[in-house]
C-alpha positions in Angstrom: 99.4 81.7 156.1 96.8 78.9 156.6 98.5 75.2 155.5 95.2 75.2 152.9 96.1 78.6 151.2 98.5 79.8 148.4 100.7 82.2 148.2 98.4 83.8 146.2 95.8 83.5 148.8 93.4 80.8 147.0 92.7 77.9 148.5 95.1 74.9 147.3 98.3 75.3 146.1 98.0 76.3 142.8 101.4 78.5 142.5 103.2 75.3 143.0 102.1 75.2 139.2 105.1 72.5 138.1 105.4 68.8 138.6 109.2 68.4 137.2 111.3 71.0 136.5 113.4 68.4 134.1 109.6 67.9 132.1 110.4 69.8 128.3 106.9 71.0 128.7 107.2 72.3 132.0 107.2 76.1 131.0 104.0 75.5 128.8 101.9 73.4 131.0 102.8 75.7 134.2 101.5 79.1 132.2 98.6 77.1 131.3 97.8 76.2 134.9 98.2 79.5 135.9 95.7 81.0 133.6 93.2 78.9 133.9 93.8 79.0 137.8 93.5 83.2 137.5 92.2 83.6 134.3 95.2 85.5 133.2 98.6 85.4 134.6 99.8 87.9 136.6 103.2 89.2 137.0 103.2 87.5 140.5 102.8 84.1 139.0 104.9 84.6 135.9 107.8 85.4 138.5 106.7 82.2 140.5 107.1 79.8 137.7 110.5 81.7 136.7 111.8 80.9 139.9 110.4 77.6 140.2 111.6 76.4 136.9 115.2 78.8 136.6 114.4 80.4 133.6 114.3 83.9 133.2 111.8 86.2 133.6 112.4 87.5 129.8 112.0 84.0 128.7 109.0 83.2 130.3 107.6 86.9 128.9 108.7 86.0 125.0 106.5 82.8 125.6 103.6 84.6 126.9 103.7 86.8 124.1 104.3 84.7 121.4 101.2 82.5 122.2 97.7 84.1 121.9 96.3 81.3 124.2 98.5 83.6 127.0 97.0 86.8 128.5 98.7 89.5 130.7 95.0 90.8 131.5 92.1 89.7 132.6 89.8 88.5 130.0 86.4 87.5 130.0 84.3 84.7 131.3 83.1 84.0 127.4 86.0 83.9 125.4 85.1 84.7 121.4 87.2 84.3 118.6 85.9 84.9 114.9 87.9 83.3 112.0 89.1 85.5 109.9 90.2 83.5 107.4 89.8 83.4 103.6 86.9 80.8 103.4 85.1 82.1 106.1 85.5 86.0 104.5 83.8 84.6 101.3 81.0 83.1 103.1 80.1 86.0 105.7 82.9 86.0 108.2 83.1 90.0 108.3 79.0 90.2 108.8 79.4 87.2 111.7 82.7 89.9 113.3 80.2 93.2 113.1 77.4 91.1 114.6 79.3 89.8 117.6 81.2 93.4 118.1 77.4 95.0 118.0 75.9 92.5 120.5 78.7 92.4 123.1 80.1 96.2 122.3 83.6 95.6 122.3 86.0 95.7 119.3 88.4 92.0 118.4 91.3 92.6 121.3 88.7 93.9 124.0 87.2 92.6 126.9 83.9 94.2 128.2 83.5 96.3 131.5 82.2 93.4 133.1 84.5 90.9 132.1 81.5 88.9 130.5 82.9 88.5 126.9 86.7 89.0 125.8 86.8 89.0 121.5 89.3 87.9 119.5 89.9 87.2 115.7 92.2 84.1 114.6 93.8 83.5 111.0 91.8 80.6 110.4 90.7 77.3 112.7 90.8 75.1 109.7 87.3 74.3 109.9 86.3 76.3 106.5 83.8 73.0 105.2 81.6 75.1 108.0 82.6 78.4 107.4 81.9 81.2 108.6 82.8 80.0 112.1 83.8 81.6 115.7 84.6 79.6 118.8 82.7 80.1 121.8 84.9 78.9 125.3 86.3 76.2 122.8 83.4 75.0 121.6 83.3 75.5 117.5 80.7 76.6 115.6 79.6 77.3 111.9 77.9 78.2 109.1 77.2 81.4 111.4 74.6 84.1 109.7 74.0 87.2 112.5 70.8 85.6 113.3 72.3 82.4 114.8 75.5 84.6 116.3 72.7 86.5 118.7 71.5 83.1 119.6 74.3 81.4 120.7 75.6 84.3 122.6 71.8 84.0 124.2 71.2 88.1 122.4 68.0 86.5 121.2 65.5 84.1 122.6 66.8 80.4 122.6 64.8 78.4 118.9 66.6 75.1 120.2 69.2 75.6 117.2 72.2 74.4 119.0 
């Protein structure tokens, strides 16, 4: 194996994912490095950080699991998440969903053929002054009608709204 490439075989070493093994966030910030390294985390990489930090496999899974930041699939390049809260169901939230499951044809929990959008719903972000809302590859945004949703998902020609 070439001294530049991972076990993985990217370039870097980017399944030495830890710095410390004694660091109490060690298991969180090593799965984060991993996904945003592959995207997802792949059972290769989940066994890597289990044997690079001692902790079982089953631990490391529960964690995964638990935390919807985590994904055992691939997901998409645009990452979508619709609140589904309260405030943002009074003000539209369910029309803002059906608008961004028609435009990207996927249901909340899917990722498209072409790994372009994954959806997801959340509970709530906490941001209901601007609700309805939806995050877009982390960056927030509100007061969504359908109209604006096709725009900021670039469905519709760009009106310099953003």
């Amino acid at each position: 194996m070439d001294q530049n490439t991972c076990e993985c075989g990217k370039e870097g070493d980017c399944c030495k994912l830890t710095g410390s093994a004694e660091d109490r966030f060690a298991l969180i910030t090593a799965l984060r490095r991993g996904q945003e390294t592959h995207g997802y985390l792949p059972e290769k990489v989940l066994r890597e950080i289990s044997e690079e930090l001692n902790k079982p496999l089953s631990q490391i899974y529960g964690i995964v699991t638990f935390f919807n930041e985590f994904s055992l699939e691939p997901r998409g390049r645009n990452l979508v998440y619709v609140c589904r809260g309260s405030a943002c169901g009074v003000k539209g939230g369910k029309e803002v969903l059906n608008a961004v499951k028609s435009m990207v044809g996927v249901d909340e929990g899917e990722t498209t053929p072409d790994y372009e959008y994954t959806l997801e719903t959340v509970a709530c972000f906490g941001n209901c002054a601007v609700a309805p809302a939806m995050l877009v590859n982390k960056e927030l945004y509100g007061d969504l009608t359908p109209e604006r949703v096709a725009r900021i998902l670039d469905f519709e020609p760009d009106s310099n709204e953003e």
